[in-house]
Structures are given as structure tokens and as C-alpha cells.
C-alpha positions in Angstrom: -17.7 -3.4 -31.7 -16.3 -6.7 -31.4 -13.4 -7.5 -34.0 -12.2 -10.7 -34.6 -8.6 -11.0 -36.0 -7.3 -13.9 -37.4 -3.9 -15.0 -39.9 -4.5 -18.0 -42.2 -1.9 -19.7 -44.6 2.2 -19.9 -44.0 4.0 -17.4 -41.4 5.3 -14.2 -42.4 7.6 -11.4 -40.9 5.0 -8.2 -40.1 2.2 -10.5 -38.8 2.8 -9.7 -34.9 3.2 -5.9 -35.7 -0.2 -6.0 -37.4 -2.0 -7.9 -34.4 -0.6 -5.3 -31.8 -1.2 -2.1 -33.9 -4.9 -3.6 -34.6 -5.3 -4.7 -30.8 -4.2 -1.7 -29.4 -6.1 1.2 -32.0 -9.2 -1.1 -31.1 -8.9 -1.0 -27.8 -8.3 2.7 -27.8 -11.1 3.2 -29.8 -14.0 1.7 -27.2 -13.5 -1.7 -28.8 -13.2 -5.2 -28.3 -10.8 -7.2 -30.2 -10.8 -11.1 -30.2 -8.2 -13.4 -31.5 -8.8 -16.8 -33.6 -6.6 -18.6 -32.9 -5.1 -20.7 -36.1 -6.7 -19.6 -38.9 -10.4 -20.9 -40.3 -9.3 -23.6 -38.2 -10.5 -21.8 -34.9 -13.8 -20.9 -36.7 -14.3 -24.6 -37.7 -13.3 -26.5 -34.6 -15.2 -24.0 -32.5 -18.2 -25.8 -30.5 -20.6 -23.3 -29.1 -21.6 -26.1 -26.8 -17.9 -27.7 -25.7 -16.5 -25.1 -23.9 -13.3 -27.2 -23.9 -13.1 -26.1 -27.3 -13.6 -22.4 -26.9 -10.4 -21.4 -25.1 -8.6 -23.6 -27.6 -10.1 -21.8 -30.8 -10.7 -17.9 -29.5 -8.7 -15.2 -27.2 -9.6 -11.9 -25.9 -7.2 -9.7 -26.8 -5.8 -6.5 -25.0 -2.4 -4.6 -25.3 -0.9 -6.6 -22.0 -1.2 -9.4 -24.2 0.2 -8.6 -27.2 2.8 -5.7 -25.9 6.1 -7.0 -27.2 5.2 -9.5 -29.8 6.1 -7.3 -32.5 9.8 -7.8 -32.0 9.2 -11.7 -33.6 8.4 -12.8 -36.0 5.4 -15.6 -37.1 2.3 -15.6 -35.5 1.4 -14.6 -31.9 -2.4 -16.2 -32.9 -0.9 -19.0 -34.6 -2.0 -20.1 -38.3 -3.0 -23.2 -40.6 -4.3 -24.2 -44.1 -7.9 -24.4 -43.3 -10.7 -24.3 -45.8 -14.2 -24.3 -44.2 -15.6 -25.2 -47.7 -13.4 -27.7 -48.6 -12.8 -30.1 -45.8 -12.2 -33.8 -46.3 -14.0 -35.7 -44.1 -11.2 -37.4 -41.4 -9.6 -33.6 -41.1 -13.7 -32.5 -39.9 -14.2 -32.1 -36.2 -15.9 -34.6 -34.7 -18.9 -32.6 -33.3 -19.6 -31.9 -36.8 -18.9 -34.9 -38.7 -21.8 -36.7 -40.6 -22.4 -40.0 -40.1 -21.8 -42.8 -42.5 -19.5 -43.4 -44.5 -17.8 -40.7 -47.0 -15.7 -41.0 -50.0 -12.4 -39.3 -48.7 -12.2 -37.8 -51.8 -15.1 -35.6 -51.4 -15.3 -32.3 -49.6 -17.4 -30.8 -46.9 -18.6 -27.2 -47.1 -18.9 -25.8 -43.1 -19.7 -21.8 -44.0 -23.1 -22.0 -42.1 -21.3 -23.7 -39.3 -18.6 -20.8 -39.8 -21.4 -18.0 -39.8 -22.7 -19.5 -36.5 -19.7 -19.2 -34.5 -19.2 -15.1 -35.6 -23.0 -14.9 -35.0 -22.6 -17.0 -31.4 -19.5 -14.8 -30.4 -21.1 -11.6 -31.2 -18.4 -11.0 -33.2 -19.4 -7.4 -35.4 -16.3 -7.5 -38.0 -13.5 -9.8 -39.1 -10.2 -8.9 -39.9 -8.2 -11.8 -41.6 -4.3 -11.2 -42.7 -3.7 -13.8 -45.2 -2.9 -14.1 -48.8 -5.3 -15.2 -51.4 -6.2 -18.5 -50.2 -6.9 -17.4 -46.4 -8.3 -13.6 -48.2 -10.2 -15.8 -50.7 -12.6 -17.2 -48.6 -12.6 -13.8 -46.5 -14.6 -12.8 -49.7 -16.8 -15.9 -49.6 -18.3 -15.2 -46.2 -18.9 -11.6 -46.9 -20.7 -12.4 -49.7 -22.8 -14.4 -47.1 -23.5 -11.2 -45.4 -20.8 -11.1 -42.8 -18.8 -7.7 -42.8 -15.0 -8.4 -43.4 -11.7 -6.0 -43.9 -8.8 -7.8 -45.6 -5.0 -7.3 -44.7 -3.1 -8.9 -47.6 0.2 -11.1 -46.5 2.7 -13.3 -48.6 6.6 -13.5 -48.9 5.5 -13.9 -52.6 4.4 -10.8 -53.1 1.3 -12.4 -55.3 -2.1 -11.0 -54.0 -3.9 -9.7 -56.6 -4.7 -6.3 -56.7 -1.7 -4.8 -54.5 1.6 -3.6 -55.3 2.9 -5.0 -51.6 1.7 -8.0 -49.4 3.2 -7.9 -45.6 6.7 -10.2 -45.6 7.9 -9.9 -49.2 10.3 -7.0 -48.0 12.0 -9.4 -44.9 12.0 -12.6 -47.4 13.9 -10.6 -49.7 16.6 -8.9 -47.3 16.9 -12.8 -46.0 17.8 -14.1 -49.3 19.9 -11.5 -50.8 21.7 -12.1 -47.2 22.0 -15.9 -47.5 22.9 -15.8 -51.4 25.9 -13.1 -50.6 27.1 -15.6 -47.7 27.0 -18.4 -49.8 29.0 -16.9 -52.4 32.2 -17.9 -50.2 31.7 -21.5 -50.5 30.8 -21.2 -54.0 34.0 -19.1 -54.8 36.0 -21.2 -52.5 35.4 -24.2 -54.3 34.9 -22.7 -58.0 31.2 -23.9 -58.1 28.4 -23.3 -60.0 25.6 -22.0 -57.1 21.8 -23.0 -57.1 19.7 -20.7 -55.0 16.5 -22.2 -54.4 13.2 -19.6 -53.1 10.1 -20.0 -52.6 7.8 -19.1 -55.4 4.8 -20.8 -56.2 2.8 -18.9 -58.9 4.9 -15.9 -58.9 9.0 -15.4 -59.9 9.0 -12.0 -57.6 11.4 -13.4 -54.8 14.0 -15.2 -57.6 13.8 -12.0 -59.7 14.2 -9.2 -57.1 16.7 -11.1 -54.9 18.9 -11.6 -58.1 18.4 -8.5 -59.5 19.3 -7.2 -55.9 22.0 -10.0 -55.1 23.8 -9.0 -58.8 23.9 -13.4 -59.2 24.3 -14.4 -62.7 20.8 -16.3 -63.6 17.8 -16.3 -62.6 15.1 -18.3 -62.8 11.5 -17.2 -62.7 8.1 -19.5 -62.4 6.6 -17.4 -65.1 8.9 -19.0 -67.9 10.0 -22.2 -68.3 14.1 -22.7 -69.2 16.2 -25.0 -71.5 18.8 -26.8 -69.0 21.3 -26.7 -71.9 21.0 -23.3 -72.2 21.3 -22.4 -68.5 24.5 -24.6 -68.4 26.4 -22.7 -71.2 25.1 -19.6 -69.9 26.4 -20.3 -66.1 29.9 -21.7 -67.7 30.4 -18.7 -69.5 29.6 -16.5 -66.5 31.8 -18.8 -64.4 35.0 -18.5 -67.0 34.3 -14.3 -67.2 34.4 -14.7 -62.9 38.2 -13.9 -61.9 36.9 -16.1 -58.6 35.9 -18.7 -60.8 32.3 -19.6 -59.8 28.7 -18.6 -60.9 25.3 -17.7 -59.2 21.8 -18.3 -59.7 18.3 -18.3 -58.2 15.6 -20.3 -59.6 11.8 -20.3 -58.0 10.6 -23.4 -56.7 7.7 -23.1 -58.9 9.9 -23.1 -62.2 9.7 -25.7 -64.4 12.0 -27.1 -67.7 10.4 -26.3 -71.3 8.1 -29.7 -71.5 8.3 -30.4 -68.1 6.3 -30.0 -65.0 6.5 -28.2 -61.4 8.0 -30.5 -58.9 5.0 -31.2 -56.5 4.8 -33.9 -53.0 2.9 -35.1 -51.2 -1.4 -34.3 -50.2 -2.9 -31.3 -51.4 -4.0 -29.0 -48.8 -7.7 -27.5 -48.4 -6.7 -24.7 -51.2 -5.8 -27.8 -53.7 -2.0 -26.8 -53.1 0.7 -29.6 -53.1 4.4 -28.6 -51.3 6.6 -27.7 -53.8 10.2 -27.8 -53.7 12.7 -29.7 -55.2 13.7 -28.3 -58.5 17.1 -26.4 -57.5 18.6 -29.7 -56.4 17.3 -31.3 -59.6 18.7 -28.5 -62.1 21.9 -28.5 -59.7 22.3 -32.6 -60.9 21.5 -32.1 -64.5 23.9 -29.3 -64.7 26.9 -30.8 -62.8 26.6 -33.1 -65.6 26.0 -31.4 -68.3 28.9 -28.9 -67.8 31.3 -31.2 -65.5 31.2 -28.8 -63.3 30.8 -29.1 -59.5 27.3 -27.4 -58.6 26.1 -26.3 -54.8 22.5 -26.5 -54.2 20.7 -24.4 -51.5 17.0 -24.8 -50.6 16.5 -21.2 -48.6 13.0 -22.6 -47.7 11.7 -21.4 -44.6 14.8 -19.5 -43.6 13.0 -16.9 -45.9 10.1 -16.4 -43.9 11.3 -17.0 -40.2 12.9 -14.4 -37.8 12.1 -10.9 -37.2 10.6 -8.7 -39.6 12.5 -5.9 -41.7 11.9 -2.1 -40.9 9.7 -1.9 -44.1 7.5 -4.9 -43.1 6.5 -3.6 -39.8 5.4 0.0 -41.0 3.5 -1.7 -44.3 2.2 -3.9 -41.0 1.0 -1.2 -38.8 -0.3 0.8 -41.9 -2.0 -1.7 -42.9 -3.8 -1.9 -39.5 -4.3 1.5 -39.4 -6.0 1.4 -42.6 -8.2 -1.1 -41.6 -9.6 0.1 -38.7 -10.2 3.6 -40.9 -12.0 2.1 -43.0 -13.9 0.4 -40.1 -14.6 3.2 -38.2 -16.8 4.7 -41.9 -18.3 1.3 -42.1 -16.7 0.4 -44.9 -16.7 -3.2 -45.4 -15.9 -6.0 -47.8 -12.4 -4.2 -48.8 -9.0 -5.3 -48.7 -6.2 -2.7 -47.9 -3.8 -2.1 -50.4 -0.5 -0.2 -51.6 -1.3 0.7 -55.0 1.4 3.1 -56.4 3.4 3.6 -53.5 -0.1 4.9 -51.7 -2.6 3.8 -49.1 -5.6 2.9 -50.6 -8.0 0.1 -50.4 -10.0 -2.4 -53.0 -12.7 -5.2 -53.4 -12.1 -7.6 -50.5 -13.1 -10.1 -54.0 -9.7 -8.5 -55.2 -7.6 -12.0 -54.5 -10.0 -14.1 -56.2 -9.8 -12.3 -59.4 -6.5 -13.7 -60.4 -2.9 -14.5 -59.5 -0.1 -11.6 -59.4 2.8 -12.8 -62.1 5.9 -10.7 -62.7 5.6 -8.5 -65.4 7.9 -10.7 -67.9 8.0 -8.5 -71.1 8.8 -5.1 -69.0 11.3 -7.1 -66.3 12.6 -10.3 -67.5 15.2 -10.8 -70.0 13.7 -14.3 -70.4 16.4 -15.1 -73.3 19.3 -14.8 -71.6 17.7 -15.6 -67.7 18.3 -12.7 -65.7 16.4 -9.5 -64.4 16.2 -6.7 -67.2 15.6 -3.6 -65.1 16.8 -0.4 -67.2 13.9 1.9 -67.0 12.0 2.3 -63.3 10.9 6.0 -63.4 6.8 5.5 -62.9 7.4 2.2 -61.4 6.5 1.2 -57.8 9.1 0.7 -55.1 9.0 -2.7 -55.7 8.8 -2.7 -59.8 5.5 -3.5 -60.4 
């Protein structure tokens, strides 16, 4: 069979060790694996008759090729925010532009064009590792008919349906590392710390890298937070501190009670804005609110960048595994999963069902702003 392998959406620790364990099981198995390059985006710029275009969009892949990438991190096949079914008209290749003029505003659906390229490729199966944007419309072109198996990826941890996603495990050991180092400036200069970490829908990576980290607060997208309250709780952590300065994390999808997530900029295909922002705005308001010197730190991409973790490369190759399993029984139109610490796999319509959101009432002591973790037996490694 011919298996096309692709990763859509932001970069991720565990991505490289999933291409090379897929590339070279396929290749063992009698079969040939080919590599889009960037996403939907190699899909959608794809000409079947420019072949200028098709070394740009698609690779054949063997184990040569791919032999040492899993000691990086990223993306050896490269990625992008690409929605074939929503795509403004100026961000449409040419070759497939209509003529006239278009209201901006409106979107373009390009699924035939999509369907055309697997069919002119002769490509049997897809295998896209992405999280539920990039898996979302995975699910849209198998219910056109075209046979897909789903890898689920995000540092956030917020695929719905599975307990893991590939790069939550890295992002974490990268923050807890950061927020530990940056204790010494905090402590040096008695200073109230911000931590900001990515986060959009879900508070996973501000909850488990405080609760991991042992910071004072933290702040989760799930509930929104009364500045004044954060400020006496942080001065009162800061007074008990014989090193005289206080921690916390905060998502960068929180927002104040009343107010709104911090959001710049164009939306991308998925109708997503770039968040970010928020720690250096609670950092202001509570320098002057308590008097109180604060230190902001947006950890941003350092999250997601560098090699992957031990954990994130065998959930990687696992995952592969797994997939071509399931691929070798015909099963298609699943996603692989970890569902209580086991192998399993679901509905490849899994991530459109819903978002992931931490489990607030059994986790979150959201009065006081800080992980409330007492109880784990019949949890999941990673708490729910």
C-alpha cells in the first residue's frame, strides 16, 4: 500500500520519532510510505499538472531518509495551519483560484481538489499526526470515503477522547525546568514570578507544571480569577517565603472574571487568533496592586522546541505502531489513543466531538488558585 504521512498545526517534541517508526514498519512491511510535506498545505498547493509543484508538496520516504531525525525535535516533513475547507481567497493557490472578484471574508472549500491529489498519487491510506484542528478535518475526508488513521499530537494535552496527545510530556519537563531556573532571579530580587504557558482551551500545562514545580498559584483557562484576590494570595505566599518571593503560572488562555482572552492579530484557517499576553498584563496590575516588584515570563515556544522527552518518543513510536496495526486489519477511520494508561484506539470523529478541559471540580482548588491533587489512585498517569 501506499501511505501518506503528514503533521498539521504547531511543532511538537515526538513528531520525528513517529515519522521514522511509521517509515520504517511500512517499509518493512512491503509498503510505500510518502511524505506531505507541510500539512493540508501540500495536499492543497499540489498541481497534478505543475510538476514544479510536486517535489515541493510530496516525498517518498524510506529509512535512509529519515534515520536519525528522531533525535530532534519539530518536524522532519514540516507543518502549517492549513484548512482545505476554509481558505480565504488570496492564501488559494493560483492554479485553483476562481476568477473574479471575492469578498476576502468568504471561504473556499478545496476537499474535491484534496480527494484528487490522494486519488492522483495513488495514495491507499493517510496517516495525519495533528491535534483536533489538523485530526478534525482528518475526519472530514474520511467521511468522504477516503480511509484515514489518526495520531493525536498537542503540548496541550486537549484532543478529545485520549488521556495523552504526543509533546505534553516534553512541554511539561521544559516548563517545570524553566519555572525552577527562574526561581533564582525571582528569589534574588524578592519578586512576585508570572509564568506564562501555552494553553488555549485547556489549563493542563499551568496545572501540571505547578502542581509538579510546587509554585504558589496557578492559573487555569478553565476559570476565570479576581486580580485582587491573586494579589493578596501571592503577598501572603511571598511574606510565609523565608527567600521572600512567590511563584505562579497562569495559561495564556485565562482570562479575569468579566473580562476576555487576550487575542492578536488574523485568525487562522481553524478560526484561531494567537493568544498570548495575559501574564505580562496580570504581572502590571499586580505590581500595582500589591507594590510589589513582579517578573513576567512568556515560556512560549521554548515549551515546544528541542528534543523530545523519553516518554514522548515511546507514546511516538507506540503510537505508530498502533497505527499501522490497525492498518494492517483494515481498520480505518480511528484515531489511536491512550485511554487508561492502555493502547487502544477510537472514532477518528473523536476530536470533533468536543474540547478536553481539566477536570476542575476533581483537580482544581479554583478558590484558592492552585492544583488540589490528594486522591490519584484510579487516575491516569497524567490525572485525567
Amino acid at each position: 500500500m501506499r501511505i501518506g504521512i503528514l503533521t498539521g498545526g504547531g511543532d511538537v517534541p515526538g513528531l520525528n520519532p513517529c515519522i521514522k517508526a511509521l517509515v520504517y514498519r511500512a517499509v518493512d512491511e512491503g509498503h510505500e510510505p510518502i511524505g506531505i510535506r507541510r500539512g493540508w498545505r501540500g495536499l492543497l498547493f499540489y498541481n497534478p499538472d505543475d510538476p514544479a509543484t510536486h517535489e515541493e508538496c510530496v516525498m517518498p520516504l524510506n529509512k535512509l531518509m529519515v534515520r536519525t531525525i528522531d533525535r530532534t525535535g519539530g518536524t522532519f516533513l514540516h507543518t502549517s495551519r492549513t484548512n482545505p475547507s476554509r481558505v480565504r481567497p488570496s492564501h488559494a493557490p493560483d492554479f485553483l483560484r476562481p476568477e473574479g472578484e471575492l469578498d476576502e471574508a468568504q471561504t473556499l472549500d478545496f476537499t474535491d481538489h484534496v480527494l484528487s491529489v490522494l486519488e492522483h498519487l495513488k495514495i491507499d491510506v493517510l496517516i495525519p499526526i495533528g491535534g483536533e484542528d489538523t485530526l478534525g478535518y482528518a475526519a472530514r475526508i474520511h467521511r468522504e470515503g477516503f480511509p484515514i488513521i489518526s495520531i493525536p499530537k498537542t503540548m496541550d494535552n486537549d484532543v478529545f477522547g485520549t488521556d495523552y496527545c504526543i509533546g505534553f510530556s516534553t512541554a511539561v519537563t521544559r516548563s517545570v525546568g524553566f519555572i525552577h531556573q527562574l526561581r533564582s532571579t525571582a528569589g534574588s530580587h524578592e519578586r512576585i514570578g508570572v509564568i506564562e504557558l501555552f494553553g488555549r482551551h485547556s489549563g493542563e500545562t499551568s496545572l501540571i507544571s505547578a502542581y509538579l514545580s510546587g509554585v504558589d498559584r496557578a492559573i487555569i483557562s478553565e476559570v476565570p480569577f479576581d486580580i485582587e484576590k491573586l494579589a493578596r494570595l501571592l503577598m501572603e505566599d511571598k511574606q510565609a517565603n523565608p527567600s521572600h518571593y512567590a511563584m505562579m503560572t497562569i495559561s495564556e488562555g485565562a482570562h479575569e472574571i468579566g473580562g476576555e482572552v487576550i487575542q492578536t492579530g488574523v485568525a487562522d484557517p481553524y478560526g484561531h487568533k494567537k493568544l498570548g499576553g495575559i501574564g505580562a498584563v496580570t504581572a502590571e496590575k499586580l505590581e500595582k496592586i500589591t507594590g510589589v516588584k513582579t517578573m513576567c515570563q512568556q515560556l512560549a515556544y521554548l515549551m515546544r522546541s528541542g528534543t523530545p522527552d523519553a516518554l514522548d518518543v515511546m507514546v511516538a513510536v507506540n503510537y505508530a505502531n498502533t497505527a499501522l496495526d490497525l492498518l494492517a486489519i483494515g481498520k480505518f477511520g480511528r484515531m489511536v489513543a491512550l485511554r487508561e494508561g492502555r493502547y487502544t484506539d477510537i472514532s477518528a470523529e473523536s476530536p470533533t466531538l468536543g474540547i478536553k478541559h481539566v477536570d476542575v471540580r476533581a483537580l482544581y482548588d479554583a478558590d484558592n488558585y492552585r492544583p488540589k491533587v490528594w486522591h490519584v489512585l484510579g487516575k491516569p498517569m497524567f490525572l485525567y
